[in-house]
Backbone as JSON Lines, residues from 0, in Angstrom:
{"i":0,"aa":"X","n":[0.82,-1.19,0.0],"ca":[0.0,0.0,0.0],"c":[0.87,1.26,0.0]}
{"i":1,"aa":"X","n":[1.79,1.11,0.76],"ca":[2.47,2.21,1.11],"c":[3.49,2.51,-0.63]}
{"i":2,"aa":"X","n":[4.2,1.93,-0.87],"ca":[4.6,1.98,-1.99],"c":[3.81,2.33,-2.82]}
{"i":3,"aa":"X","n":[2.54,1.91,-3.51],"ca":[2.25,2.28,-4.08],"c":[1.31,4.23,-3.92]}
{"i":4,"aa":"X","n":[1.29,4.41,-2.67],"ca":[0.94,5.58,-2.87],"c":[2.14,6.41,-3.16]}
{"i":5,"aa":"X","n":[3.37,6.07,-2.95],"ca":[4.56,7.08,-2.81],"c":[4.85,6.9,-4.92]}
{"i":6,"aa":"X","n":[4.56,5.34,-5.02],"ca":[4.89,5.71,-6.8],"c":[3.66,6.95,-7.37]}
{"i":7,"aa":"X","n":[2.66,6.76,-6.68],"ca":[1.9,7.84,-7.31],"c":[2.15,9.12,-6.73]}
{"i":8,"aa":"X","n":[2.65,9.6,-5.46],"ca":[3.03,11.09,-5.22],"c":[4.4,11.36,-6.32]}
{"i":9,"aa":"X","n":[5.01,9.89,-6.76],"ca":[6.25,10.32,-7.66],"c":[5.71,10.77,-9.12]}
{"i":10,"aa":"X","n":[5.3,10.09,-9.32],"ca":[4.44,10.59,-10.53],"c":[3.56,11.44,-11.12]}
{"i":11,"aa":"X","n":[2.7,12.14,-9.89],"ca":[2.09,13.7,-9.71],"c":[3.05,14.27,-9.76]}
{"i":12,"aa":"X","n":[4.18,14.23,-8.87],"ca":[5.05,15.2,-8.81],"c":[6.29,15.54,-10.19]}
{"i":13,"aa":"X","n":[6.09,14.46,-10.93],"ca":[6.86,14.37,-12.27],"c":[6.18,15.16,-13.26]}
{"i":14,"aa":"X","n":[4.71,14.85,-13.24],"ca":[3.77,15.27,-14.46],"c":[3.79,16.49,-14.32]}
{"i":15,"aa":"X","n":[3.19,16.84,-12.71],"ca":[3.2,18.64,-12.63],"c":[4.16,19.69,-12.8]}
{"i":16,"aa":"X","n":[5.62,19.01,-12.34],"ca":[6.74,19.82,-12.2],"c":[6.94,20.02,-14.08]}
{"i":17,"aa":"X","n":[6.67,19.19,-14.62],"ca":[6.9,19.05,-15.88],"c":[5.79,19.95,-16.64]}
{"i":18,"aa":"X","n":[4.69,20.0,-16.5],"ca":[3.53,21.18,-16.56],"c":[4.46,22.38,-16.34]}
{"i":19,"aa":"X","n":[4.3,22.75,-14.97],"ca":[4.96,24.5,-14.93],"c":[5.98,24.42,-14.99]}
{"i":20,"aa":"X","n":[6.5,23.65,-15.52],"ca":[8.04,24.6,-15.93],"c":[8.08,24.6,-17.63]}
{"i":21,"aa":"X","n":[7.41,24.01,-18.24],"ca":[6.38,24.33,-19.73],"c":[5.83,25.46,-19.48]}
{"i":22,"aa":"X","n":[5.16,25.71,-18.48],"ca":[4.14,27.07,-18.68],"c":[5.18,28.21,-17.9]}
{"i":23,"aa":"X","n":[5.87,28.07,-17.12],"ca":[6.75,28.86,-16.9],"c":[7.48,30.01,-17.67]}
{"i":24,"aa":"X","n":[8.09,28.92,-19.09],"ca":[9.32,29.43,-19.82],"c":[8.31,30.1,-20.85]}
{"i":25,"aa":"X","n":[6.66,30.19,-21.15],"ca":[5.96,31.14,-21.65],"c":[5.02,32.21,-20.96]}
{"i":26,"aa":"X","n":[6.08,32.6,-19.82],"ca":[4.97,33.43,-19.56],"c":[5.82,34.48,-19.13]}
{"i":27,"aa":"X","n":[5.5,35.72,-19.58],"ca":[6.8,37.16,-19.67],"c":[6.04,38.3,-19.04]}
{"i":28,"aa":"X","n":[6.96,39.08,-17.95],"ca":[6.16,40.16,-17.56],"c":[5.94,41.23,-18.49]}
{"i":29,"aa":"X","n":[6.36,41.52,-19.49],"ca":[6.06,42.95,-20.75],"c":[5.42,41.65,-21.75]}
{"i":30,"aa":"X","n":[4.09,43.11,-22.55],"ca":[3.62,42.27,-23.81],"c":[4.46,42.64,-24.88]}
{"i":31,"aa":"X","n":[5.43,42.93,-24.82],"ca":[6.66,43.01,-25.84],"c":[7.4,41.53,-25.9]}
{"i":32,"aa":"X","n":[7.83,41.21,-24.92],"ca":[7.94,39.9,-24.73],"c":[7.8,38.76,-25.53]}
{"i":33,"aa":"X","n":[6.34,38.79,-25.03],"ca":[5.27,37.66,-25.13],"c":[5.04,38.21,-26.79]}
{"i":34,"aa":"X","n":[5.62,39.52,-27.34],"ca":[5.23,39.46,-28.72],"c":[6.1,39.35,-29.55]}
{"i":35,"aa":"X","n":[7.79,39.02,-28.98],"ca":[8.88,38.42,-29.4],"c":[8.53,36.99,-29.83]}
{"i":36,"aa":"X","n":[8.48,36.29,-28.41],"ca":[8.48,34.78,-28.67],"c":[6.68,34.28,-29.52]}
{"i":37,"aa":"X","n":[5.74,34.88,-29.65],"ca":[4.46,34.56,-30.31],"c":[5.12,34.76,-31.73]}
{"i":38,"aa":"X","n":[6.01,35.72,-32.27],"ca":[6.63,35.87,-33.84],"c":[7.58,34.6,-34.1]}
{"i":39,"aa":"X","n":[8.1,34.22,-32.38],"ca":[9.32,33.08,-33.17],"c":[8.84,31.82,-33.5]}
{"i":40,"aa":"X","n":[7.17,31.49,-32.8],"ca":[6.38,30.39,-32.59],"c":[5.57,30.64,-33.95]}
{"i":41,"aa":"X","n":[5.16,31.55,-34.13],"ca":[4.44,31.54,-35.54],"c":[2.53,32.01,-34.92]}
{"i":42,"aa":"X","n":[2.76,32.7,-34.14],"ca":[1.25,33.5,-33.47],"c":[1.27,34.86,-33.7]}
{"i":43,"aa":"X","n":[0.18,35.33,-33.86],"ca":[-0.28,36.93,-34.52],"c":[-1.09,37.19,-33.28]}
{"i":44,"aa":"X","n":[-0.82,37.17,-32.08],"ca":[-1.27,37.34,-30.99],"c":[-0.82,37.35,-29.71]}
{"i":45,"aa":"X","n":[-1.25,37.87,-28.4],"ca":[-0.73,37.44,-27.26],"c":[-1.89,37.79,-26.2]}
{"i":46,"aa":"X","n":[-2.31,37.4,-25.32],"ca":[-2.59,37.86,-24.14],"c":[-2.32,37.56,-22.97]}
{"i":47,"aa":"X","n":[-3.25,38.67,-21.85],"ca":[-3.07,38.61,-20.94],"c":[-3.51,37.3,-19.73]}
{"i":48,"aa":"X","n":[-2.87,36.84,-18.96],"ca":[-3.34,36.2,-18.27],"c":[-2.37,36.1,-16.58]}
{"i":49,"aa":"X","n":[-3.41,36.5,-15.77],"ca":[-3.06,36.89,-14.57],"c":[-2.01,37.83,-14.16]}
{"i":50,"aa":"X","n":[-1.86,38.74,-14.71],"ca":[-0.74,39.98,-14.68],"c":[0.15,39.68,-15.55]}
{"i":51,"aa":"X","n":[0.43,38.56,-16.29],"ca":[1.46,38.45,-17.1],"c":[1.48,38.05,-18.62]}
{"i":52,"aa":"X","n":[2.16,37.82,-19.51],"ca":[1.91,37.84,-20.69],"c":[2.25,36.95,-21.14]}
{"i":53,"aa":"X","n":[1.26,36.3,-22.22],"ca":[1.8,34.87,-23.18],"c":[1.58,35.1,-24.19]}
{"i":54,"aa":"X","n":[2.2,34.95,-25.52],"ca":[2.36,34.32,-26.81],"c":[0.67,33.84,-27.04]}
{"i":55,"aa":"X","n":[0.44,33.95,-28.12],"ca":[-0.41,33.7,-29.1],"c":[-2.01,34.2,-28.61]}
{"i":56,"aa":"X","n":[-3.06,33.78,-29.31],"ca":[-4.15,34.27,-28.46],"c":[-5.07,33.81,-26.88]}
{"i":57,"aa":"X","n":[-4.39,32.31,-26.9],"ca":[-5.01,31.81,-26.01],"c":[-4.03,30.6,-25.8]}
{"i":58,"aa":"X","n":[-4.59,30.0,-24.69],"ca":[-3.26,29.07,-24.15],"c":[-3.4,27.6,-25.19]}
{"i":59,"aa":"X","n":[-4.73,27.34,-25.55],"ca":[-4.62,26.44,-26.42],"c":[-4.06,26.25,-27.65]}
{"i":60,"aa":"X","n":[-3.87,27.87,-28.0],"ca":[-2.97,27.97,-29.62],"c":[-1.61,27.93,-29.35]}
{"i":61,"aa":"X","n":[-1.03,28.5,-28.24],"ca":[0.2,28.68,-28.1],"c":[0.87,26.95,-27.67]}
{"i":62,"aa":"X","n":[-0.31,26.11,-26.78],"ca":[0.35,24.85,-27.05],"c":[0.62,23.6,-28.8]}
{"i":63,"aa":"X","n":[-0.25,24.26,-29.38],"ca":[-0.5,23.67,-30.41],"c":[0.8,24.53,-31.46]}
{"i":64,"aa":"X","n":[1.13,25.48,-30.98],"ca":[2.26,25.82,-31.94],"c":[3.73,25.21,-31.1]}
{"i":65,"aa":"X","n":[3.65,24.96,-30.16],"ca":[5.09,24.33,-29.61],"c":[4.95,23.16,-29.33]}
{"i":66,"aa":"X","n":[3.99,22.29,-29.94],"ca":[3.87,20.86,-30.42],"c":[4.32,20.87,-32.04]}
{"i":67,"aa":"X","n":[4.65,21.88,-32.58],"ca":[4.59,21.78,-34.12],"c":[6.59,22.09,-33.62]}
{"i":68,"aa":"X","n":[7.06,22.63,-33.14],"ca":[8.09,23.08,-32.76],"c":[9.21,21.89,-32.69]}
């Protein structure tokens, strides 16, 4: 029992750390920024989200262009 809950706290903790630090390396405090790296990704867009700025128009386009990447 015990093992197996610790393989699964290892494995939350793999998937998520692996999540934000993906969403991390797109998210810039100036929309100058976020309108650098949306030109190097291939997005005609950026917004805002929670004080800070991302690449393309929405978080679903900006993953779908750094799957093409």
């Amino acid at each position: 029992m015990v093992s197996s809950a610790l393989a699964f706290a290892c494995t939350a903790l793999v998937l998520t750390t692996g999540s934000a630090l993906a969403h991390s390396k797109g998210i810039y405090k100036t929309e100058a920024e976020a309108w650098q790296r949306a030109e190097q990704i291939g997005c005609d867009a950026v917004h805002e989200n929670n004080g800070r700025w991302m690449p393309c128009a929405d978080e679903r386009e900006l993953h779908q262009q750094l799957r093409k990447q």
